[in-house]
C-alpha positions in Angstrom: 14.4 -14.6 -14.4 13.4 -18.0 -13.1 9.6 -18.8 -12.4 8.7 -18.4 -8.7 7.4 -21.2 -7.3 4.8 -20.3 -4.4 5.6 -22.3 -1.7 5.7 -19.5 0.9 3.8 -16.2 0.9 5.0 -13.0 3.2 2.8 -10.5 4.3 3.7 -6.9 5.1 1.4 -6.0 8.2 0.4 -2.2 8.4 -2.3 -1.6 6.0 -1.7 -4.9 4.1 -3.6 -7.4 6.6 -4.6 -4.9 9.3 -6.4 -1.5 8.9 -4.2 0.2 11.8 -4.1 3.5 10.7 -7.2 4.6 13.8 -4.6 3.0 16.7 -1.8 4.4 15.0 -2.8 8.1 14.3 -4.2 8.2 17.9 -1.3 6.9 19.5 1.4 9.6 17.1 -0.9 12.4 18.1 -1.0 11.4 21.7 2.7 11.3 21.8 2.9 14.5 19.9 0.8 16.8 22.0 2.7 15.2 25.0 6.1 16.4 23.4 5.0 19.8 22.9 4.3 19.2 19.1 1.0 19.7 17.5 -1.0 16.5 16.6 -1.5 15.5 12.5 -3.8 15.1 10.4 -5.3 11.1 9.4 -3.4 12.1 6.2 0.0 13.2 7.6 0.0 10.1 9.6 -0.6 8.0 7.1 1.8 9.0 4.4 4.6 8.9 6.8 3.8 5.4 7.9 5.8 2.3 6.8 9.4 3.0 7.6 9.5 2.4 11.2 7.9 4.5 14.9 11.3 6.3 15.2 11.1 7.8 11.8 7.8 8.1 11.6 7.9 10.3 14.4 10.3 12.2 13.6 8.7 13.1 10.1 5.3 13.9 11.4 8.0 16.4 14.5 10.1 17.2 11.8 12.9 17.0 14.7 16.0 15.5 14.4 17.0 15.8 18.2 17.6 11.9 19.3 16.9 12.9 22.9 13.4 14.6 21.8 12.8 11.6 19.4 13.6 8.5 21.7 11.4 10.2 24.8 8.7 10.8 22.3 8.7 7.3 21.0 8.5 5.8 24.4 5.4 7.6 25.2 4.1 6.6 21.7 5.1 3.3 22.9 3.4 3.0 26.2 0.0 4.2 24.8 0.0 2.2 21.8 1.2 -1.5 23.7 -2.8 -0.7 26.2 -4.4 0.9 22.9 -3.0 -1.0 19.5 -6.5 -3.2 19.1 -9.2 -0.4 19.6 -9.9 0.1 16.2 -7.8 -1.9 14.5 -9.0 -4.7 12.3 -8.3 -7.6 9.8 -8.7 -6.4 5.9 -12.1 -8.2 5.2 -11.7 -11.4 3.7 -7.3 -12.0 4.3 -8.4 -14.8 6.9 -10.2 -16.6 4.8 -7.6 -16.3 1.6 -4.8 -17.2 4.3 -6.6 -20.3 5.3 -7.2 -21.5 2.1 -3.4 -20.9 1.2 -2.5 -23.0 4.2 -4.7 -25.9 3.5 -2.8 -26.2 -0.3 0.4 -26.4 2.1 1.7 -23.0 2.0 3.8 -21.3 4.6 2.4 -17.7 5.9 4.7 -15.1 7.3 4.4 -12.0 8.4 7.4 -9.2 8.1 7.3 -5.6 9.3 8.5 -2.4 10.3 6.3 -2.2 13.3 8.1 -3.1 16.8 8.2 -7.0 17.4 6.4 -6.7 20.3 3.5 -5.4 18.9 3.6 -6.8 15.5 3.4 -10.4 17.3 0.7 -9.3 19.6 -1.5 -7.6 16.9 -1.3 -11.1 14.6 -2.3 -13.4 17.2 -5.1 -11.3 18.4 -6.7 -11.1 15.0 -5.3 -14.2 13.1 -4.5 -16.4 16.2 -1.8 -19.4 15.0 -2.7 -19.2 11.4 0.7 -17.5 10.5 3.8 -19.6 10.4 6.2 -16.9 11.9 5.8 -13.0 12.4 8.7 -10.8 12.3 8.7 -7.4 13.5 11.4 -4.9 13.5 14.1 -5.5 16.4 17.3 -3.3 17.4 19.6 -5.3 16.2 17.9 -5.6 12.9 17.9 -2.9 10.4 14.3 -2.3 9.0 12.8 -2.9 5.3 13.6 -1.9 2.7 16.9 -3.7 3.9 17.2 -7.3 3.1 18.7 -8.4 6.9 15.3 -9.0 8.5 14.4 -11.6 5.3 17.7 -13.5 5.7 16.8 -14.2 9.2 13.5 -15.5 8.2 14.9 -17.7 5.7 18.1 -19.0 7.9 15.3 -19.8 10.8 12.4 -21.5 8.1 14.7 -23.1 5.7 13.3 -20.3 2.9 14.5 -19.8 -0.7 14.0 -16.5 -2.0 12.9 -18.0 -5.7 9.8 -19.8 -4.0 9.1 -16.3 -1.6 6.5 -14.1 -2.8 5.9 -10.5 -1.0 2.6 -8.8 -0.4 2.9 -5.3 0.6 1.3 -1.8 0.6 4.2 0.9 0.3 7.6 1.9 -1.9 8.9 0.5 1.1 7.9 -3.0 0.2 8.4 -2.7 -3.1 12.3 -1.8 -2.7 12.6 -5.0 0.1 11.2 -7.3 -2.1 13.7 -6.3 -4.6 16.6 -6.4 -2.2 15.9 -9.7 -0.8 14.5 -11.3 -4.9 11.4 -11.9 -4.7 8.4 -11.3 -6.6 6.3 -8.4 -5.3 2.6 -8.1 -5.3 0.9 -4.5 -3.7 -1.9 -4.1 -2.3 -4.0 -0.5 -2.8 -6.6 -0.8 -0.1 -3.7 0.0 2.6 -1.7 3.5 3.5 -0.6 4.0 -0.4 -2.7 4.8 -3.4 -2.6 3.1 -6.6 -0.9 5.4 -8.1 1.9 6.2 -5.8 2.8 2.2 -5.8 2.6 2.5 -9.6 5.4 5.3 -9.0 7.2 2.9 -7.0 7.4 0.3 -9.5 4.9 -2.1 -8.7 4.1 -4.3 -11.2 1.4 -6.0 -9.8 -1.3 -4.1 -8.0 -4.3 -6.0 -6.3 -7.3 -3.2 -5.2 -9.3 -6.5 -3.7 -9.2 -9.5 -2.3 -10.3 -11.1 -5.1 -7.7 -9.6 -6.9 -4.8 -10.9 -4.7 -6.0 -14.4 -5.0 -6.1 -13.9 -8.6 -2.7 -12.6 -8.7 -1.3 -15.6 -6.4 -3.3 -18.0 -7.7 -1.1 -18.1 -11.0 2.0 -18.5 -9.1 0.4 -21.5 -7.5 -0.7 -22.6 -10.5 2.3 -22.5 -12.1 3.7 -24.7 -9.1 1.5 -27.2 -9.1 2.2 -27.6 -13.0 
């Protein structure tokens, strides 16, 4: 396999470079109890996050009516867009590492599951402009682990997969880094332990900051030489 060349580092966002597991689990159980279902546990909410609000939803209701699902996730919807930033907050230290990344000329993106909307909103409140393009999931878009939502990134940025590398926090990310070929490094201070992305098949597992700059720095390294 060729040597990746860090020129352009992609960020997962729930529990990768925001803690929004408070916002979230208040907003689910809000929705919940409003549907008629009981509310969950920080836990429940937690493990089910990563693959979208629709299915997360419907884990947490275990419910497959679409009628149920869709009103539930537009009261889920409404409360989270006025309550998404109550608690929610930057991993210490990413703002820093990102800035420093961008001063050596690399490109930051941001790719997630969470609604566009939201996941646009979220990033400029707590990172302002410092992100070179944040990509959220849309209708027409099917979420990670599929590969779709990475092609448009690189049609739109003029991205090659082989100088793309992917920071993440779930099996999700680790199965869309595969799809789309690029290298993969996980995070363990996010909404999956280091064991269950070791059961994944992440390779590469950063518990601190310090350890994800490690961990990119020898791409960059390897790059520059």
């Amino acid at each position: 396999m060729e040597k990746t060349l860090a020129k352009n580092i992609l960020f997962d966002l729930d529990g990768t470079v925001l803690d929004t597991l408070p916002d979230l689990v208040e907003a689910a159980n809000y929705a919940l109890v409003k549907s008629g279902f009981p509310a969950q546990t920080f836990e429940d909410v937690r493990r089910a996050i990563g693959h979208g609000i629709r299915n997360l939803l419907r884990d947490l209701m275990r419910c497959d009516d679409q009628e149920i699902l869709e009103s539930c996730r537009l009261i889920f919807k409404e409360y989270y867009d006025k309550n998404k930033a109550v608690r929610t907050r930057p991993y210490e230290g990413l703002i820093e590492l990102i800035k420093s990344l961008k001063a050596r000329g690399i490109r930051i993106f941001v790719i997630s599951n969470k609604y566009d909307d939201a996941a646009k909103d979220l990033i400029k409140t707590f990172y302002g402009e410092l992100f070179d393009g944040v990509y959220g999931s849309c209708e027409d878009i099917p979420p990670k682990p599929d590969k779709a939502i990475f092609d448009k990134v690189c049609e739109q940025n003029g991205l090659d997969s082989k100088e793309c590398i992917y920071v993440g926090d779930s099996e999700v990310d680790v199965q869309f880094a595969a799809n789309c070929g690029m290298e993969f490094i996980a995070v363990s201070w996010g909404f999956r332990t280091k064991e269950e992305l070791i059961a994944s098949g992440a390779k590469r597992i950063a518990s601190d900051i310090q350890g994800l700059k490690t961990n990119i720095e020898e791409y960059i390294l390897a790059d520059e030489h």
